[in-house]
N, C-alpha and C positions, 0 to 999 in steps of 0.2 A: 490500425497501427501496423500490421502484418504487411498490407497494400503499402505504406507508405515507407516502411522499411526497405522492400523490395524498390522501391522509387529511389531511395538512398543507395542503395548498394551499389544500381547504376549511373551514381552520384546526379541526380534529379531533386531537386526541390518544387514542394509544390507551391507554397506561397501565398493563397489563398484556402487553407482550411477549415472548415465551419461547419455545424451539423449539416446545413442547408446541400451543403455538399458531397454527403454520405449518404450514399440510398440502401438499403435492406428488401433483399428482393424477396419473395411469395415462399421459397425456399432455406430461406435465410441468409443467402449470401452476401457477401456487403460491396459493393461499387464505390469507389470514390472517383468524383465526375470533376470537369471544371477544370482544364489544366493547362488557361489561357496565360495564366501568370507563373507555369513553370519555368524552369530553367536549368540549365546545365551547369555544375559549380565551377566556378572558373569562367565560364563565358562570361561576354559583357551582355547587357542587357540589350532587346532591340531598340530599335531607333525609335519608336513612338512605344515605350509599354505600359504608358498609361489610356490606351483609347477604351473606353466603355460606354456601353447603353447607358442612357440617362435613368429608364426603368431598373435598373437594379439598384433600387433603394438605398442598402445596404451598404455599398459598395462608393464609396468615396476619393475624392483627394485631398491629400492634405500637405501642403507643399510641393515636394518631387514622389510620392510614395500611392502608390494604391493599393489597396487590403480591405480586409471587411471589422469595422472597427469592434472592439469588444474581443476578436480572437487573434489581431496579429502581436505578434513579439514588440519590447520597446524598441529595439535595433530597427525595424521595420519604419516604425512612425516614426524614427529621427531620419527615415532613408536611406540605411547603412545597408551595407550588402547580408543578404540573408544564406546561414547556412542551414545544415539538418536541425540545429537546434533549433531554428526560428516553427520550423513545422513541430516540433516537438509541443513548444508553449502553444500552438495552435489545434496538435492533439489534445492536450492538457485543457484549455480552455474550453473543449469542444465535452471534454469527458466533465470536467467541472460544469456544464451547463447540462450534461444527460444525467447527475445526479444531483444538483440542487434545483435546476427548474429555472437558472437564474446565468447570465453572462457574467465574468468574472469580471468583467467592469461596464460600469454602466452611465447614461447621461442621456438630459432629452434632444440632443445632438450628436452628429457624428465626430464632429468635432469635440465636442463634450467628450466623450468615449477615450477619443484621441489623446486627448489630455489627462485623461482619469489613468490611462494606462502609463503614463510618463509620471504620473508623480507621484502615485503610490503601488505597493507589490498588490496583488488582490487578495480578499479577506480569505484565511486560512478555512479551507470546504466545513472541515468539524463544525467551524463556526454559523455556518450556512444552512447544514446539512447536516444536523447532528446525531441521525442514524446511520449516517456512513460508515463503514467498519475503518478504525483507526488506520490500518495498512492502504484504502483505498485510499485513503482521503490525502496519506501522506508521497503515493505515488503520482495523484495531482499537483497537488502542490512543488515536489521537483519538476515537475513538466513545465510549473507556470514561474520558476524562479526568474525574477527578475534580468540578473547575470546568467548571461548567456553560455558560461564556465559552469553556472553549478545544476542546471538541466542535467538531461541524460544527455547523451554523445548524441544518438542521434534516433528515428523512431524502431531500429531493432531493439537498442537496448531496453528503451519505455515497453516494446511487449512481451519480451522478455519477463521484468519486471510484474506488469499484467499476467500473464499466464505463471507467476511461481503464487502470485494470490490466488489466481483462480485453481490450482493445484492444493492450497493448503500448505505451501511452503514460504520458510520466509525471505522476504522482498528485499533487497537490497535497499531503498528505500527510509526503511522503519528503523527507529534504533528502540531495541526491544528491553522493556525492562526484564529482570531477574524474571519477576512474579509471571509477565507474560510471556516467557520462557517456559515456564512451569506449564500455566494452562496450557498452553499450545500441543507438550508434549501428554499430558494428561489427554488430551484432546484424540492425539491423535495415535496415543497406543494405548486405547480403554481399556483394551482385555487384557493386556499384558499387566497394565497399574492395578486391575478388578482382583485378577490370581494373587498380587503379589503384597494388596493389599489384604486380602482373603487367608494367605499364606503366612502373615505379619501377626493377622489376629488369632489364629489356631495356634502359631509357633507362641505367643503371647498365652494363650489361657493353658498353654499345653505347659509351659514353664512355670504359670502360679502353681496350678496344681502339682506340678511334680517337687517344687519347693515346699506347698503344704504339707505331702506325704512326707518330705525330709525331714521336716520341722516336728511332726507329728510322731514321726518316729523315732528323731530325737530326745523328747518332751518323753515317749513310752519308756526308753532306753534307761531314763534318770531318775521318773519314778522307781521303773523295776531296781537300779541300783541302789537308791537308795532305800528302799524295801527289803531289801538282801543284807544291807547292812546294821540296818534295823534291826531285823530276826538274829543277825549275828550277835548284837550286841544284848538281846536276851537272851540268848543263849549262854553269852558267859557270865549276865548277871545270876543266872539260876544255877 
């Protein structure tokens, strides 16, 4: 996302994204390769931008468009011009297949794929995926949003996003209920909640008792009174 972000800022689209096209090197650095199908925003496209090996499987036509079916944007398969969003649903689909194990659309054709991705949105990850932490699952799915309006802007903002999850912070993304507002904050000031619940229950038994001794004291108060009164009133009976 970082690498592709940077690709955007020098307004570059890359146009073909797909795991097959991210490499992770010995060190862990990450490479994104393949950047036959990029482009300039604004330019026109070149005069043949569909020419490909017939060996790249993967890799199809389908009308005027070429892409790798299963990760390009709808705008793409209809062969509408593609902007940072179209790479976004391409991150997102790529992220959606590194944690379900699965393309967010599927068919036993390329064409099948093509079509899959025109007529429906893909199945929400939780559903796929349903140990994915609620935050991740819901910054895939603005990546894969259908309308190309309600993606992120472009892929800084998606990492962005990415890294306030991987920080423990909340995601633009998520719309958080109350409850998992709580947790989170419990979450993530243990010891301050640990003291202050620790502080709750001392100020707490520190209060019963100091109400029992009142109580207690009062209760001694009324006996001794009315024991004084008592003694008085034998006194004047004798």
């Amino acid at each position: 996302a970082d690498a592709i972000a940077y690709a955007h800022s020098q307004r570059i689209v890359h146009r073909d994204l797909k795991p097959g096209n991210v490499l992770v090197g010995e060190f862990g650095e990450t490479v994104v390769i393949d950047w036959g199908l990029a482009k300039e925003l604004g330019e026109p496209d070149p005069e043949d931008p569909h020419a490909r090996t017939a060996s790249q499987s993967l890799m199809t036509r389908y009308g005027a468009i070429v892409g790798t079916p299963g990760f390009m944007p709808p705008e793409q398969v209809k062969g509408e011009p593609v902007d940072e969003r179209g790479d976004v649903f391409a991150l997102g689909a790529t992220l959606y297949y590194v944690l379900s194990g699965k393309p967010p659309f599927r068919g036993p054709t390329g064409d099948d794929v093509l079509r899959d991705t025109l007529e429906r949105p893909a199945k929400p990850l939780h559903e796929v995926a349903p140990g994915v932490p609620p935050e991740l699952a819901t910054i895939t799915d603005k990546a894969l949003a259908v309308a190309a309006e309600d993606r992120y802007r472009d892929a800084g903002a998606l990492a962005q996003d990415l890294q306030r999850f991987l920080a423990g912070q909340l995601v633009a993304s998520h719309d958080y209920t109350a409850l998992e507002r709580v947790v989170r904050f419990v979450r993530k000031h243990r010891v301050a909640v640990a003291v202050l619940a620790i502080a709750v229950v001392v100020l707490g038994v520190g209060g019963y008792l100091a109400i029992g001794r009142i109580i207690e004291a009062r209760d001694a108060a009324a006996v001794e009174a009315a024991n004084a009164k008592r003694e008085r009133a034998d006194a004047d009976t004798a």
